[in-house]
C-alpha positions as CSV (number, residue, x, y, z in Angstrom):
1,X,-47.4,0.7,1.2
2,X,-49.8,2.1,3.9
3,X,-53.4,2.5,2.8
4,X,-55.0,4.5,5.5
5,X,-58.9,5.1,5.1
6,X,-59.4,8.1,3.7
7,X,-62.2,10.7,2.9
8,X,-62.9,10.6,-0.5
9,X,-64.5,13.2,-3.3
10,X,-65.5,12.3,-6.8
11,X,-67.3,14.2,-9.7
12,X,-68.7,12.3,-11.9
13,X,-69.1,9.6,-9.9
14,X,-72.0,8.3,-11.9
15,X,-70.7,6.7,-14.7
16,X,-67.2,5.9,-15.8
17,X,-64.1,5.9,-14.3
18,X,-65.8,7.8,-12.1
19,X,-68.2,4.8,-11.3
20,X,-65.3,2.3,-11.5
21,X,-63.2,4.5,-8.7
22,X,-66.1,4.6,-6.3
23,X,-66.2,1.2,-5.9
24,X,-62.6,0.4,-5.9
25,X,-61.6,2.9,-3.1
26,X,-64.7,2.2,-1.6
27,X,-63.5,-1.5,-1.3
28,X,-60.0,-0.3,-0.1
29,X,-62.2,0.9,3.0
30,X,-62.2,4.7,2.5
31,X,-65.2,6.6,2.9
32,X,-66.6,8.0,0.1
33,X,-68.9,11.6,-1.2
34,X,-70.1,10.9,-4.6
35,X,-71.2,14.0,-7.1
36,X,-72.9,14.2,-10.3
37,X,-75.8,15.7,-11.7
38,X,-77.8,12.1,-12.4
39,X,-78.7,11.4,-8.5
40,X,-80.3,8.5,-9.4
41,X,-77.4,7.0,-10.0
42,X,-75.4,8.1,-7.3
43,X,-78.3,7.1,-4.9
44,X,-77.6,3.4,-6.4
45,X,-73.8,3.2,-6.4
46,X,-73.8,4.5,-2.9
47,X,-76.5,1.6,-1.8
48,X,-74.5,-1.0,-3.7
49,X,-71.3,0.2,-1.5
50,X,-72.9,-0.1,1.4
51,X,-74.7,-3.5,1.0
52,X,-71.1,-4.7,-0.2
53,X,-69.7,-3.2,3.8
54,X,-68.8,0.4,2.7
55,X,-69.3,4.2,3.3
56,X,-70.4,6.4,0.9
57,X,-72.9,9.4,0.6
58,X,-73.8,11.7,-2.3
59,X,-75.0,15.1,-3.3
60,X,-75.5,16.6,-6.7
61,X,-73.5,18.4,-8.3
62,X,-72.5,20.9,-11.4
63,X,-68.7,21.0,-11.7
64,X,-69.4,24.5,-13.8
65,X,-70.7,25.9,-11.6
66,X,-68.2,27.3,-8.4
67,X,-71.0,27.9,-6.0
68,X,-72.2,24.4,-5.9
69,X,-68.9,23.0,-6.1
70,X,-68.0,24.8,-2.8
71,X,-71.6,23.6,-1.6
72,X,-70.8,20.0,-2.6
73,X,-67.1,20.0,-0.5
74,X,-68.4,21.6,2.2
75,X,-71.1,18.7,2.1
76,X,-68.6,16.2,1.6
77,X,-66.5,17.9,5.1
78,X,-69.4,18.2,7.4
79,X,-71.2,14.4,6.5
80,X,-67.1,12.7,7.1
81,X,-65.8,15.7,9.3
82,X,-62.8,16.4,6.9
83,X,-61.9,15.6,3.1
84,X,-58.4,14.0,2.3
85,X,-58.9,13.6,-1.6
86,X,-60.4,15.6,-4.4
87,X,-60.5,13.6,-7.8
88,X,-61.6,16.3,-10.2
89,X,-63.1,13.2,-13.1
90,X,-66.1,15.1,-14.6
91,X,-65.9,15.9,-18.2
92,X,-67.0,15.9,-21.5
93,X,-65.9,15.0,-25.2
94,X,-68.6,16.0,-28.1
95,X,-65.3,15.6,-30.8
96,X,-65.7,17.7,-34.2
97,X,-63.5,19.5,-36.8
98,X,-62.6,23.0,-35.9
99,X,-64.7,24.3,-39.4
100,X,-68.1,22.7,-37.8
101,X,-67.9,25.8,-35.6
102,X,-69.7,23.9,-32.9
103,X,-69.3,26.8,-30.3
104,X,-71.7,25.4,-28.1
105,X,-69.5,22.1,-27.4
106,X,-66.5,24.5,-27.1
107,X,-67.8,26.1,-24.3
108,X,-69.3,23.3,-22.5
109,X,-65.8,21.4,-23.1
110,X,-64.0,24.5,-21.7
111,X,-67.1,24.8,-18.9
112,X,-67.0,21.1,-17.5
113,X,-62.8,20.3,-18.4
114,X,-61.4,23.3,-17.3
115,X,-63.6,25.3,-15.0
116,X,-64.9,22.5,-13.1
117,X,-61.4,21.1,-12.3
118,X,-60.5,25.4,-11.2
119,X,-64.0,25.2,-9.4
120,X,-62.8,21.6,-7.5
121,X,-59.3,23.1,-6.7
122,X,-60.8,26.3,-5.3
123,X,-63.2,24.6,-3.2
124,X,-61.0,21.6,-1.8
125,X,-57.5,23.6,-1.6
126,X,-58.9,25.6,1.9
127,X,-59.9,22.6,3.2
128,X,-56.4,20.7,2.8
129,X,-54.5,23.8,3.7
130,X,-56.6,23.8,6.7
131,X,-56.7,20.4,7.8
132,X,-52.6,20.1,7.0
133,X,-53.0,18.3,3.7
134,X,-55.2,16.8,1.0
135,X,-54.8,15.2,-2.1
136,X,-55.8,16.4,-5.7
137,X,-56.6,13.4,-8.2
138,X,-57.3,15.1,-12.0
139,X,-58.5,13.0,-14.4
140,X,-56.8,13.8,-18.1
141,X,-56.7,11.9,-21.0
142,X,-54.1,11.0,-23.3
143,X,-54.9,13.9,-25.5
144,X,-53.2,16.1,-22.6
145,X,-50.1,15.1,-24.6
146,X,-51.2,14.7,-28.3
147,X,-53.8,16.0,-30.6
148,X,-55.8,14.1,-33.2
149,X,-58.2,15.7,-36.0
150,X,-61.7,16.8,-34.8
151,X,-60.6,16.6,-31.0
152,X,-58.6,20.2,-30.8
153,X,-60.8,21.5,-28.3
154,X,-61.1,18.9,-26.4
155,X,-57.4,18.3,-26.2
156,X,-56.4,21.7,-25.4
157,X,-58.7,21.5,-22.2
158,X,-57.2,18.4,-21.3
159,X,-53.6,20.2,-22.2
160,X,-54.6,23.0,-19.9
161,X,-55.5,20.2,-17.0
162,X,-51.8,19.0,-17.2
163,X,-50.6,22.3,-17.0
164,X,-52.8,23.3,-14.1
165,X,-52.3,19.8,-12.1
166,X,-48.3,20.8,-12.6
167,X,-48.7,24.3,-11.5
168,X,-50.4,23.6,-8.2
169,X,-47.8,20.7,-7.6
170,X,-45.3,23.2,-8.2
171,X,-47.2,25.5,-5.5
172,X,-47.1,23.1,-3.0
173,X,-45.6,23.0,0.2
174,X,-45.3,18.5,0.0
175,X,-48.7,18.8,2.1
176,X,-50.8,18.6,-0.5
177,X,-50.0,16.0,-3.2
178,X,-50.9,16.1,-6.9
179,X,-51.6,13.5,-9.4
180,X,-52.6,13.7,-13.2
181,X,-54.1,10.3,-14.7
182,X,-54.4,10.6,-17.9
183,X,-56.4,7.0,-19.6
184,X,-56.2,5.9,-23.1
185,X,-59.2,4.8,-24.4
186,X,-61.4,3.3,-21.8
187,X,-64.9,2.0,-21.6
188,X,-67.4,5.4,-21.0
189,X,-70.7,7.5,-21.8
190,X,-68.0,9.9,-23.1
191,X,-68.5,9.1,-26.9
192,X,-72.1,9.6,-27.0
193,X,-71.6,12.8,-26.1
194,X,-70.9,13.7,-29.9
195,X,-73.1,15.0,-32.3
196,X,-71.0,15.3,-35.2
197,X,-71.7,12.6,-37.6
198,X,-68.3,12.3,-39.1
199,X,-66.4,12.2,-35.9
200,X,-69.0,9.8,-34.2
201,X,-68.3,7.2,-36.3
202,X,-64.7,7.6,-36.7
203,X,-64.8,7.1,-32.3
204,X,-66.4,3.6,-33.4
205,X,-62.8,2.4,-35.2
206,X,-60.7,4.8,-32.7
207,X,-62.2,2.9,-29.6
208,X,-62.6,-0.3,-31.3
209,X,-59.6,-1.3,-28.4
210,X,-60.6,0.0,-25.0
211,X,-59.7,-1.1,-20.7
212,X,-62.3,-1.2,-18.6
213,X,-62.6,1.6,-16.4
214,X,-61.7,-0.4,-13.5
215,X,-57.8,-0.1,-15.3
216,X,-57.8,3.4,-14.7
217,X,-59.6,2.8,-11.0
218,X,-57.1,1.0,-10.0
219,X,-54.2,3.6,-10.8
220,X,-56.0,6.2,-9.2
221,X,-56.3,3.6,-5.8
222,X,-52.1,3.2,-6.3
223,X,-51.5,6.7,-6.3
224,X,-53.9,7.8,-3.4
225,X,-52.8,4.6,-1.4
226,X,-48.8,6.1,-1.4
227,X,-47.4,7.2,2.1
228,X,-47.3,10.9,2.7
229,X,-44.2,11.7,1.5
230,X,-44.7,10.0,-1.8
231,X,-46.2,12.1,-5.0
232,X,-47.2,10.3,-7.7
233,X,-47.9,13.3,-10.2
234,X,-48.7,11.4,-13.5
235,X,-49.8,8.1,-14.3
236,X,-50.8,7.3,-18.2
237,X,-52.5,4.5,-18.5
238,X,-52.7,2.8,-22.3
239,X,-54.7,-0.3,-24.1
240,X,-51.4,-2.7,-24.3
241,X,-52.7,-3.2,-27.8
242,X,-53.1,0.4,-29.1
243,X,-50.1,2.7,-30.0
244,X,-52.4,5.5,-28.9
């Protein structure tokens, strides 16, 4: 398996898997542009990667919104000179039943989970196609394949990232590679996100088993570490000791 350096884009690099993948590709020896909106802690990670030998920069970002998501690859193109991989990881998951009409959390589900994975394709997909290939990593979740009370919405995003990682894949010529990862439950910020009482506290039994996010780091460094004419397209990744 050849592991060429490679340049390197992640949203939500600031906590999270996001975090976890930073570092672990970053250790692999590919150069790295880190986005998120908290800078602070981008301006950290990317210190701590290069005390530890590596290369990374950073720039803000808000995966909702396309302009800055173009701004933020362009960025990413002109500090490294090109970009080889896009891992679309930002999201959010504020979990409550369908009848607590939280409308708000709908549309910032559908905002970050949907549009900002459309916003990262439409702003990295040039660049491959330009360059003569690329490679998009999208970061689902096991509800891409099941549903479970009080996370409808949030599952039908991540539903709608499956089917969008497929369709590209489908669209591709073999130059540009696609891979779904879609993690179990895994050690995030994500449940604090929620506001609802109910479903906040059922999280605390539901994630009562969780990997560390370097579990799902390292199946995203397996997938972008395959030769060229390899495609991973989905990896789920589960707590051994959880049927969910």
């Amino acid at each position: 398996m050849r592991n060429e350096p490679k340049v390197v884009a992640i949203t939500g690099a600031g906590s999270g898997i996001g975090e976890a993948t930073a570092r672990r590709l970053a250790a692999d020896g590919h150069r790295l542009f880190l986005g998120a909106r908290r800078t602070d802690r981008l301006d950290a990670l990317s210190r701590e990667i290069g005390a530890a030998g590596g290369t990374a920069a950073f720039r803000r970002v808000d995966v909702t919104d396309a302009d800055d998501v173009r701004a933020f690859v362009a960025a990413a193109r002109e500090h490294h000179g090109r970009m080889d991989v896009m891992v679309n990881n930002a999201g959010v998951m504020p979990l409550s039943p369908l009848d607590a009409l939280q409308a708000d959390e709908w549309d910032r589900m559908i905002d970050v989970n949907v549009r900002g994975v459309l916003h990262g394709i439409a702003a990295a997909l040039p660049v491959m196609r330009a360059q003569g290939g690329g490679h998009f990593v999208n970061v689902a979740s096991v509800g891409a394949y099941e549903v479970s009370p009080t996370a409808a919405v949030y599952c039908a995003t991540k539903f709608a990232v499956r089917a969008l990682s497929e369709g590209l894949r489908q669209e591709s010529d073999g130059s540009v590679r696609v891979t779904l990862i879609s993690p179990g439950v895994t050690e995030s910020e994500l449940a604090e996100g929620i506001s609802d009482p109910a479903a906040r506290e059922a999280m605390k039994t539901y994630r009562a088993v969780a990997l560390p996010a370097s579990a799902i780091a390292d199946a995203i460094a397996y997938a972008v570490a395959q030769p060229p004419e390899v495609d991973v397209n989905e990896i789920v990744v589960r707590p051994a000791a959880s049927a969910r």
